[in-house]
C-alpha positions in Angstrom: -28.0 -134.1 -92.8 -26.2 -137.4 -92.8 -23.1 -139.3 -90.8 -20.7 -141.0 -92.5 -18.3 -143.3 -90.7 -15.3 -144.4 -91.5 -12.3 -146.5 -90.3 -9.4 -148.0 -91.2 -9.2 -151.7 -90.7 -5.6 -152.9 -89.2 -4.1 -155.2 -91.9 -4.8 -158.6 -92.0 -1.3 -159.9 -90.8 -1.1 -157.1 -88.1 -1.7 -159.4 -85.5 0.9 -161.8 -86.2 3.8 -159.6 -87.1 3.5 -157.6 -83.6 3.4 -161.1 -81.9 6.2 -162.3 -83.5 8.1 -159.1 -82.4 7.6 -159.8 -79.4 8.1 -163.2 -79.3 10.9 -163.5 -77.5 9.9 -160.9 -74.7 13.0 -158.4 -75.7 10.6 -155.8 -78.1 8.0 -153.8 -77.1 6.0 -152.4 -79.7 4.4 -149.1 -79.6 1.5 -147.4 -81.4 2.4 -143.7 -82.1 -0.8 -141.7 -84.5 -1.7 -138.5 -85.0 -5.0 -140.0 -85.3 -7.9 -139.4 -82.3 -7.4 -141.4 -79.1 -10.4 -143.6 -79.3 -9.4 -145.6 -82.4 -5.7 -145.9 -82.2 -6.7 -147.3 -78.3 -9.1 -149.9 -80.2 -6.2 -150.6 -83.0 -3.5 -151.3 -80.4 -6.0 -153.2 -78.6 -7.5 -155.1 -81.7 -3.5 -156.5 -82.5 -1.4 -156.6 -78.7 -0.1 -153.6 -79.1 1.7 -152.8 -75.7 1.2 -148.9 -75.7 -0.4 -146.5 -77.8 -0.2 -142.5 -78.1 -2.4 -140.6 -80.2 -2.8 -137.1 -81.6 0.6 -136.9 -82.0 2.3 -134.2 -84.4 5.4 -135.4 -86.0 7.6 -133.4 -83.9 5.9 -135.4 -80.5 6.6 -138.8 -82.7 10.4 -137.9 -82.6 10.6 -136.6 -79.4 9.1 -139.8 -77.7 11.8 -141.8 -80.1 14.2 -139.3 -78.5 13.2 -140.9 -75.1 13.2 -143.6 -75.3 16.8 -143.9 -76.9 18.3 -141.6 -74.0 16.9 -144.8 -71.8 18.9 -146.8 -73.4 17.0 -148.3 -76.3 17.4 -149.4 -79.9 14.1 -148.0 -81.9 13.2 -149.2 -85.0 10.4 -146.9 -86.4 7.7 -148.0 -89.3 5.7 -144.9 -90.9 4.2 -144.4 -94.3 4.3 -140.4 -94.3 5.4 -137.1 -94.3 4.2 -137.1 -90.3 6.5 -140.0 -89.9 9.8 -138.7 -91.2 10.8 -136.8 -88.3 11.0 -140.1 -86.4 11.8 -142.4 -89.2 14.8 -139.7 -89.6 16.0 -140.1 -85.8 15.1 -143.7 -85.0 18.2 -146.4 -85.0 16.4 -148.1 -87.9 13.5 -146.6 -90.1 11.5 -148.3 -92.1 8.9 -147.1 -94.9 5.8 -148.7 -95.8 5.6 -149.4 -99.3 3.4 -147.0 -101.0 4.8 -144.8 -98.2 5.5 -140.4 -99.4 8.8 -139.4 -101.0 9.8 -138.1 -97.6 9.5 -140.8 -95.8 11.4 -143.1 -98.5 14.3 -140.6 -98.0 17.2 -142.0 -97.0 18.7 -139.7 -94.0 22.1 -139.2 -93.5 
């Protein structure tokens, strides 16, 4: 038998880019994964983050978008997949990673 780990590392300029969204103290910036708890906790964490949900399906992503606009909110939501389009789809502004699936380059309408 044998373990293998694996994680993803948070890019380089992750850091940096969620401090300079929050730079003026208007944005919070949230951490939604489908991913296990433990590492999206240590991602968010690892960059300043100011809340992170995990084990998400894309349907929970939207919903929590949903929320947050009915309290008044402007959401601008980053993905890179088919388990972001439902809340790239509802979000104010969505925005696709390069390299991101077909679905979630979609423009919605």
């Amino acid at each position: 038998m044998a373990v293998i780990g694996y994680a993803d590392e948070p890019r380089r300029e992750s850091r940096e880019v969620v401090r300079a969204l929050k730079a003026n103290g208007r944005r919070q910036v949230i951490l939604m994964s489908g991913d296990a708890r433990a590492p999206v906790l240590a991602v968010a964490q690892a960059i300043g983050i100011d809340q992170a949900f995990a084990e998400l399906l894309p349907v929970d992503k939207a919903d929590r978008v949903r929320a947050l606009q009915r309290q008044g909110r402007t959401v601008a939501m980053i993905g890179d997949g088919i388990n972001d389009a439902p809340a790239l789809a509802v979000a104010d502004v969505g925005v696709s990673l390069d390299g991101g699936t077909d679905v979630a380059l979609e423009p919605q309408t």
